[in-house]
C-alpha positions in Angstrom: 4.0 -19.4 -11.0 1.3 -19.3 -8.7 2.1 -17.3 -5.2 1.0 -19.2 -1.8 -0.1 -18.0 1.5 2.0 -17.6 4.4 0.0 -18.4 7.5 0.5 -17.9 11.0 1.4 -20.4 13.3 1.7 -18.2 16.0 1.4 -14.9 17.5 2.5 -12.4 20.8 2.3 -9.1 21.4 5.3 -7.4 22.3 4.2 -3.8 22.4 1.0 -1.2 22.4 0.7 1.9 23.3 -2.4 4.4 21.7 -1.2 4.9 17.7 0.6 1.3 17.6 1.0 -2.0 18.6 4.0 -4.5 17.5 3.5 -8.4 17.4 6.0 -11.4 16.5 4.3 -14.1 14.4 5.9 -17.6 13.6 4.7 -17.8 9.6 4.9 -20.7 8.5 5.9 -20.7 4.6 4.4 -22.8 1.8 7.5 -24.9 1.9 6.8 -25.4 5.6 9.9 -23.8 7.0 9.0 -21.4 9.1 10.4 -17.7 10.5 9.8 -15.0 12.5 7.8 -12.0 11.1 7.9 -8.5 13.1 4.4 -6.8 12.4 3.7 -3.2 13.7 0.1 -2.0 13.1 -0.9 1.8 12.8 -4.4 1.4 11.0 -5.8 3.3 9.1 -4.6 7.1 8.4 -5.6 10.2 6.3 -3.5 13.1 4.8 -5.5 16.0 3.1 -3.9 18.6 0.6 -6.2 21.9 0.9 -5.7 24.3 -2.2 -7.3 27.2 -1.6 -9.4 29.0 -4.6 -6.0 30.9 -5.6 -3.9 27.5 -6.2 -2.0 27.4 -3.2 -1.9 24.6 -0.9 -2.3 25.1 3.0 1.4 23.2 4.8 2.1 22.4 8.1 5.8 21.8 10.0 6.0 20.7 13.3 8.9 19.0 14.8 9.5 15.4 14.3 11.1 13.3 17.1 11.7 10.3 14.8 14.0 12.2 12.3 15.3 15.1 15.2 13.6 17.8 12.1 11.5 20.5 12.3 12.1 21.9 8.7 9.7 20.0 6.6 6.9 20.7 5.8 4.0 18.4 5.0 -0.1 18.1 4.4 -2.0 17.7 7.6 -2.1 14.0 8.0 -3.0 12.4 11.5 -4.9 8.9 12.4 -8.2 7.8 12.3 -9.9 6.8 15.8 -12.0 3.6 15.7 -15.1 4.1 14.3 -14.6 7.3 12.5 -15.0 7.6 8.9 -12.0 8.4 6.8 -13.7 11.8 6.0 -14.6 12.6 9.1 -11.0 12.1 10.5 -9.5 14.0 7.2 -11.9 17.0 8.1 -11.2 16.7 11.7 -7.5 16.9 11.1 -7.8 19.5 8.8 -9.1 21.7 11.5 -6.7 20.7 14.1 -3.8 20.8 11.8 -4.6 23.8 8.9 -7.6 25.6 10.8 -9.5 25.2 7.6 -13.0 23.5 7.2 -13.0 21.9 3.3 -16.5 22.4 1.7 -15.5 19.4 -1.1 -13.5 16.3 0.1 -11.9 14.8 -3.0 -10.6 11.2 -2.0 -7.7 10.8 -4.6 -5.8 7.5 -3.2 -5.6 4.6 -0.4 -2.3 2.8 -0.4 0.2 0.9 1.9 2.3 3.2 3.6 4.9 -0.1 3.8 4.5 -2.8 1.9 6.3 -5.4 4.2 6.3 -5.0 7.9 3.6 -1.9 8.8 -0.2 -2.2 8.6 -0.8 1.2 7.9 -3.4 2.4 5.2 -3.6 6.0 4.0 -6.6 7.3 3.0 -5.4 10.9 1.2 -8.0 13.6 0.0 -7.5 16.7 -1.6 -9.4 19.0 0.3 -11.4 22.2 -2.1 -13.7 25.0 -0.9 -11.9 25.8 2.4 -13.5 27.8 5.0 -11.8 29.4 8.6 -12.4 26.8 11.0 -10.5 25.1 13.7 -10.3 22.8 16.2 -7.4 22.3 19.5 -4.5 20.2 18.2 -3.5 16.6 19.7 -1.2 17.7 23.2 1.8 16.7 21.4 1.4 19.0 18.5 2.2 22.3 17.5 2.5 23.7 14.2 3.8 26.5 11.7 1.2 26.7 9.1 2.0 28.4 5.9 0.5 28.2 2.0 2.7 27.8 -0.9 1.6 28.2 -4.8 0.9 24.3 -5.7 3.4 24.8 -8.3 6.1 25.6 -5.6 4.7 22.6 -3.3 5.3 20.2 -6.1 9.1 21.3 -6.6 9.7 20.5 -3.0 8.5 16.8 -3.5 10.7 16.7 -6.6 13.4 17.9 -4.9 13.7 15.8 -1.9 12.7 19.2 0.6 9.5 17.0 1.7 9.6 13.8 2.4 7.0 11.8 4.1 5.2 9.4 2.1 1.4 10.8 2.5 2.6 14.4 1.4 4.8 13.1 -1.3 1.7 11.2 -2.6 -1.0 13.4 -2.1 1.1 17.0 -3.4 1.9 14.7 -6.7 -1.6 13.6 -7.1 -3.3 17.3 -6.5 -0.5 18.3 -9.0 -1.7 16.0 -11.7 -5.2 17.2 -10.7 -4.9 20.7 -11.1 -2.9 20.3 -14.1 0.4 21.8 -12.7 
């Protein structure tokens, strides 16, 4: 079976504000029906891992307004501004989020954060030769920053203790990496 197209027939914005926008599109279907497709864009995004020399990895927790949490803890992730590279952006965040420089960026995957209704592509790195260095987080963040043994970080993916997609994904991936 070969898969067709959707395409759009139409297209409004409905909201925008600096890290999003949401549209409605009419799509019309190869069968012709048509139906109403939500869209929110995010861009593009990067997460960063940063083991340190000893094995540990450098986490963050701040609180999340989404999910009313402030116990989980996560890589530095944040988004990329228009025109910055995707290293640039992981090393910027890095120093806003960690307050480490990395002296190797390791890109290690780019995937969908949804598959469905979000255009949003992460960019994640694993982040090696780390050096003190920092920059003023975004207004809206603050952070606990904390390092756990690699070995410890992976146990709280594969427990459920974090969560978000872009640490679940990158922790697994630096896992495999670093043989742990």
């Amino acid at each position: 079976m070969t898969i067709k197209p959707w395409t759009t027939v139409s297209s409004r914005p409905v909201y925008e504000n600096k890290w999003m926008s949401v549209r409605e599109d009419i799509a019309a279907m190869p069968d012709g029906r048509t139906t109403i497709y939500g869209v929110v864009t995010f861009g593009h995004c990067v997460g960063i891992v940063p083991v340190t020399a000893e094995g540990e990895v450098i986490l963050v927790r701040q609180y999340r307004y989404v999910f009313g949490e402030d116990q989980r803890w996560e890589i530095p992730t944040g988004g990329v501004e228009p025109g910055e590279a995707w290293a640039a952006a992981a090393q910027r965040e890095l120093m806003e989020e960690a307050g480490v420089r990395a002296g190797r960026l390791i890109p290690v995957s780019d995937f969908y954060t949804s598959k469905s209704v979000c255009y949003e592509i992460a960019h994640i790195y694993i982040g090696e030769d780390l050096s003190e260095e920092s920059l003023p987080p975004d207004e809206t963040e603050s952070f606990e920053v904390r390092r756990f043994p690699l070995a410890e970080a992976l146990q709280m993916v594969l427990s459920s203790e974090i969560r978000d997609a872009m640490s679940v994904v990158g922790i697994l991936l630096a896992a495999r990496q670093h043989g742990v």
